[in-house]
Wavefront OBJ file of the C-alpha trace (Angstrom):
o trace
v 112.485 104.743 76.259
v 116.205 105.144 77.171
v 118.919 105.090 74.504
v 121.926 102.571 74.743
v 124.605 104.220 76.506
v 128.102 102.928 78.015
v 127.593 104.873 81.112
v 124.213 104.435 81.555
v 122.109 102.295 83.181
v 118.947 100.063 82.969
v 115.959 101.241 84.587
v 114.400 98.499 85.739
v 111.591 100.073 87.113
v 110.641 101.432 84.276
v 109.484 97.962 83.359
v 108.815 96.616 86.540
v 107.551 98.860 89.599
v 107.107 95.665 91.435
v 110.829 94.544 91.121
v 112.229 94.166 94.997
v 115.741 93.061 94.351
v 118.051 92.467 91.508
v 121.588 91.772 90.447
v 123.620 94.291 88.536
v 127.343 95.414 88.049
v 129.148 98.773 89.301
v 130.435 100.209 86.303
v 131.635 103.672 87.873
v 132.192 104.562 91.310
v 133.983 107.181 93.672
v 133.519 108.339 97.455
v 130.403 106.323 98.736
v 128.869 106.300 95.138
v 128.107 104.117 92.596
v 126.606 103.599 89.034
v 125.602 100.538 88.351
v 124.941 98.495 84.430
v 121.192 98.341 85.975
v 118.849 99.098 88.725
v 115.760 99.111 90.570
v 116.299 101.685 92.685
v 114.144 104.666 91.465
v 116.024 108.053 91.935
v 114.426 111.477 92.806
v 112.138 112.727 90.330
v 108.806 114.190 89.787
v 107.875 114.986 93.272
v 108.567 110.776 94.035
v 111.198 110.601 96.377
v 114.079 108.154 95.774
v 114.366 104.408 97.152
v 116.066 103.702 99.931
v 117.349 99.841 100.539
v 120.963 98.101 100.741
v 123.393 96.558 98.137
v 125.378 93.647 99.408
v 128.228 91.982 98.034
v 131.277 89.394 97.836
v 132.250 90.437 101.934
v 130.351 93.415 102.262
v 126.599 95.388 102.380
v 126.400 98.941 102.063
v 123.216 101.004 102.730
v 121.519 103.093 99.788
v 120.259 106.464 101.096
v 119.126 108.443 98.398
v 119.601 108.328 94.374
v 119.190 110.449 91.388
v 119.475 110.723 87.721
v 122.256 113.211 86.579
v 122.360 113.132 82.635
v 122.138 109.135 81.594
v 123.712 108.059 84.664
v 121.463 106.805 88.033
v 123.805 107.557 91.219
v 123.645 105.394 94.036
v 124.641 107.106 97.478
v 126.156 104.900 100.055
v 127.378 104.853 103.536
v 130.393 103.154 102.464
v 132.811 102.511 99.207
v 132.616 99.289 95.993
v 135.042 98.971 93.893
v 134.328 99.468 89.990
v 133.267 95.719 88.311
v 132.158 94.383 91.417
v 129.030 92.104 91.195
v 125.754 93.142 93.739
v 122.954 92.202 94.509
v 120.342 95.182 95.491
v 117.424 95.355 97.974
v 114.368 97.809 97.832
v 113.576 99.087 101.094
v 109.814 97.881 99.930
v 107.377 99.326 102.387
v 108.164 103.182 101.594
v 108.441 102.446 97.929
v 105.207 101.058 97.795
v 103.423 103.787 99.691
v 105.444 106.424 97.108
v 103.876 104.253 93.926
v 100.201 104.201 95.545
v 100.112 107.811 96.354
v 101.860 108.685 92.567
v 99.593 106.458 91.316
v 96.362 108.092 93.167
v 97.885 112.069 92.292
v 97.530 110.394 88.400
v 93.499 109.377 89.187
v 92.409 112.580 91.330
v 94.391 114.849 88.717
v 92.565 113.071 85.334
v 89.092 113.411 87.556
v 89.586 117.083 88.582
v 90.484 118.274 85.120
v 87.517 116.107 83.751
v 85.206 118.202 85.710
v 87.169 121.739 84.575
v 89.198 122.177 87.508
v 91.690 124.571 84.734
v 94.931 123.166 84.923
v 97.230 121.610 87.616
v 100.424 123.649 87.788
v 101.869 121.640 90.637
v 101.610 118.020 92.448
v 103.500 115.991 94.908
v 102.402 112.693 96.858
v 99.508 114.490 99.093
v 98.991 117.415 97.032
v 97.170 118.671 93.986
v 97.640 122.862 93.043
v 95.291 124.215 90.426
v 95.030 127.248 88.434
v 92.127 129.611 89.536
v 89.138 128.038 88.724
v 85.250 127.576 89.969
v 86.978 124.340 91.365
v 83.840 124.047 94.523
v 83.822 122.300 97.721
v 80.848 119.980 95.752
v 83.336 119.340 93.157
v 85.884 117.843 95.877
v 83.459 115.428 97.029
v 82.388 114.411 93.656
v 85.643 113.632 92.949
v 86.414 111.634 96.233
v 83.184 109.501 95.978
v 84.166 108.714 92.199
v 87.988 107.880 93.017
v 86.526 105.482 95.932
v 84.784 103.809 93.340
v 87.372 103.350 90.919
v 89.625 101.826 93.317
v 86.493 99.168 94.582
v 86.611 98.162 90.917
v 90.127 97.266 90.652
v 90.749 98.561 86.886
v 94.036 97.567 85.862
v 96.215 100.517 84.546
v 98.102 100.167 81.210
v 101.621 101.173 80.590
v 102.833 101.205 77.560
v 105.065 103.325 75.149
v 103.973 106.075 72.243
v 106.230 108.003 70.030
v 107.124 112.184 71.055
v 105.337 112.598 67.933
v 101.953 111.249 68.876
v 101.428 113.413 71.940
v 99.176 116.038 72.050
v 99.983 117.488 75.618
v 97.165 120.616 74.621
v 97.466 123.650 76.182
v 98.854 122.218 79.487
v 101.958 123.936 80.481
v 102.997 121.816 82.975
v 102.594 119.208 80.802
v 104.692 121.105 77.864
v 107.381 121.811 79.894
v 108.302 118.376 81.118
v 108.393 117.348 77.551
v 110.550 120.177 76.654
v 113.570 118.904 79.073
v 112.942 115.709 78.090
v 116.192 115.291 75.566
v 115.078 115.548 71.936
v 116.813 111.921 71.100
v 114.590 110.067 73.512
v 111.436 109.475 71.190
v 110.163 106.525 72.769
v 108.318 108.055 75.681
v 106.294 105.501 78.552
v 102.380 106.140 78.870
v 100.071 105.597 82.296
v 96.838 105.020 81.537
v 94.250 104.847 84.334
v 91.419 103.477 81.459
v 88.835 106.271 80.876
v 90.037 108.245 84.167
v 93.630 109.934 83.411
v 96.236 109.523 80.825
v 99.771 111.261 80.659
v 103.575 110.572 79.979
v 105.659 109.785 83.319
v 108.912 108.203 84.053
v 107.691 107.067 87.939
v 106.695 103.940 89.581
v 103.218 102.891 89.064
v 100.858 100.303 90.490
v 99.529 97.620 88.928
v 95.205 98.413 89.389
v 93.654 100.800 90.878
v 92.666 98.711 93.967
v 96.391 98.682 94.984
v 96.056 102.405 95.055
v 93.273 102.625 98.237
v 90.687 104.500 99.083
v 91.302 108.556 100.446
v 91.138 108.731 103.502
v 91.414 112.836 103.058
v 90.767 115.307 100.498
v 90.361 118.939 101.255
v 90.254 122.212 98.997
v 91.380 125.332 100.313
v 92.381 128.455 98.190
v 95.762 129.937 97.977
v 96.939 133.646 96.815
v 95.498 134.848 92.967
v 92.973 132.382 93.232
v 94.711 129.382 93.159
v 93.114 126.118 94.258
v 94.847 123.565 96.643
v 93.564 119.884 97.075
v 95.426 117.647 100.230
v 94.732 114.741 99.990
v 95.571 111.024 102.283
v 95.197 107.537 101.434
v 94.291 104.710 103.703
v 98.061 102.835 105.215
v 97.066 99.462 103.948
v 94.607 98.848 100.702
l 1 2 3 4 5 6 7 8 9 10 11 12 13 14 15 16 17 18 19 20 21 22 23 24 25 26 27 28 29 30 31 32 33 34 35 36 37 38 39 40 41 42 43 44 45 46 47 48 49 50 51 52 53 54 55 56 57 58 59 60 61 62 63 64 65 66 67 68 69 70 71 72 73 74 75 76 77 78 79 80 81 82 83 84 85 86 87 88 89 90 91 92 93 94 95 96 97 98 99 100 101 102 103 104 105 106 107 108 109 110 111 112 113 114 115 116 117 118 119 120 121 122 123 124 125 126 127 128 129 130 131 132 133 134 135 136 137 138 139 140 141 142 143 144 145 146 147 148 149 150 151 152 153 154 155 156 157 158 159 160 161 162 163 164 165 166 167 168 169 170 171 172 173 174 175 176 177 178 179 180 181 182 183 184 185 186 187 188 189 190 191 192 193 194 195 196 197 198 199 200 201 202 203 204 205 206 207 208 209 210 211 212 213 214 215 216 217 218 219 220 221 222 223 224 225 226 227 228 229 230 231 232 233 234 235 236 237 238 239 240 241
């Protein structure tokens, strides 16, 4: 999905959302930042916060307290200095990753069931909320969707990830949808695919988890209405699947 670049470096979450620690390089670096050949750290994006965790080396450990993309280039923040061409070792803070992926993974599943039952579209999302369009989205609608989505995760589907050309998509008349593609640079053809099997299917950079019973069951989801009609869905998940 990412094109070869000197100053870039590997996602390795992109192939791996499950990927703790690893050992990479620091290729550039200034005052408590670094860029490193490759990492699992996932920076800021989508509405998924960035990892938080530590990268220790050769008599020293820094802590890593936020990252984010800027062009091709992931920044590490740090509470401390490495020197270019040092060799690390990196450390997911694990437990508030994993929450991020299940609740990213379970905004994927309630959005692909809500549009399946003509919600109109979702103009905005984050890890515990859903906005609509105005729609006859109903209160009967909300607990349709909830008994459905605790059913989906008792069964455990795996989800599939896989890669489809720019070409191939057909994003509809989702705007949302048409607009993330749009800033997505026109060289990058390759773009990765989560499909929750017969439930929701869309393009996303984000960590992911594996099935649907790693996700976990709501524990919340309410429907209120906002200004022009708009419809708002909260929604919780349970602390431990």
């Amino acid at each position: 999905m990412y094109e070869p670049n000197e100053n870039s470096s590997e996602p390795l979450y992109v192939e791996d959302s499950h990927l703790k620690e690893f050992d990479a390089r620091v290729v550039k670096a200034g005052p408590k930042f670094v860029i490193l050949d490759r990492t699992a750290f996932y920076p800021e994006s989508g509405g998924q916060p960035s990892d938080t965790g530590k990268i220790t080396y050769a008599g020293g450990e820094n802590s890593v307290r936020k990252v984010m993309k800027r062009g091709k280039d992931i920044y590490h923040y740090l509470d401390g200095d490495i020197p270019v061409e040092t060799e690390i070792h990196g450390t997911i803070d694990w437990e508030p990753r994993h929450w991020n992926m299940r609740r990213h993974s379970g905004e994927h599943l309630l959005t692909g069931l809500f549009e399946n039952r003509g919600s109109g579209p979702k103009v905005y999302s984050d890890l515990e909320r859903l906005d609509f369009k105005p729609s006859e989205l109903d209160e009967e609608t909300v607990r349709e969707v909830e008994a459905e989505f605790n059913s989906i995760v008792d069964e455990d589907i795996p989800l599939r990830i896989f890669f489809a050309s720019r070409e191939e998509l057909d994003v509809g008349d989702d705007a949302r949808k048409r607009e993330f593609l749009a800033k997505i640079p026109r060289n990058i053809d390759r773009l990765r695919m989560v499909d929750i099997p017969g439930h929701a299917l869309t393009f996303c950079f984000g960590t992911h988890v594996g099935s649907t019973g790693e996700i976990g069951r709501l524990t919340k989801l309410t429907l209120s209405t906002a200004k022009k009609g708009r419809k708002i869905v909260h929604f919780l998940l349970e602390q431990a699947p």
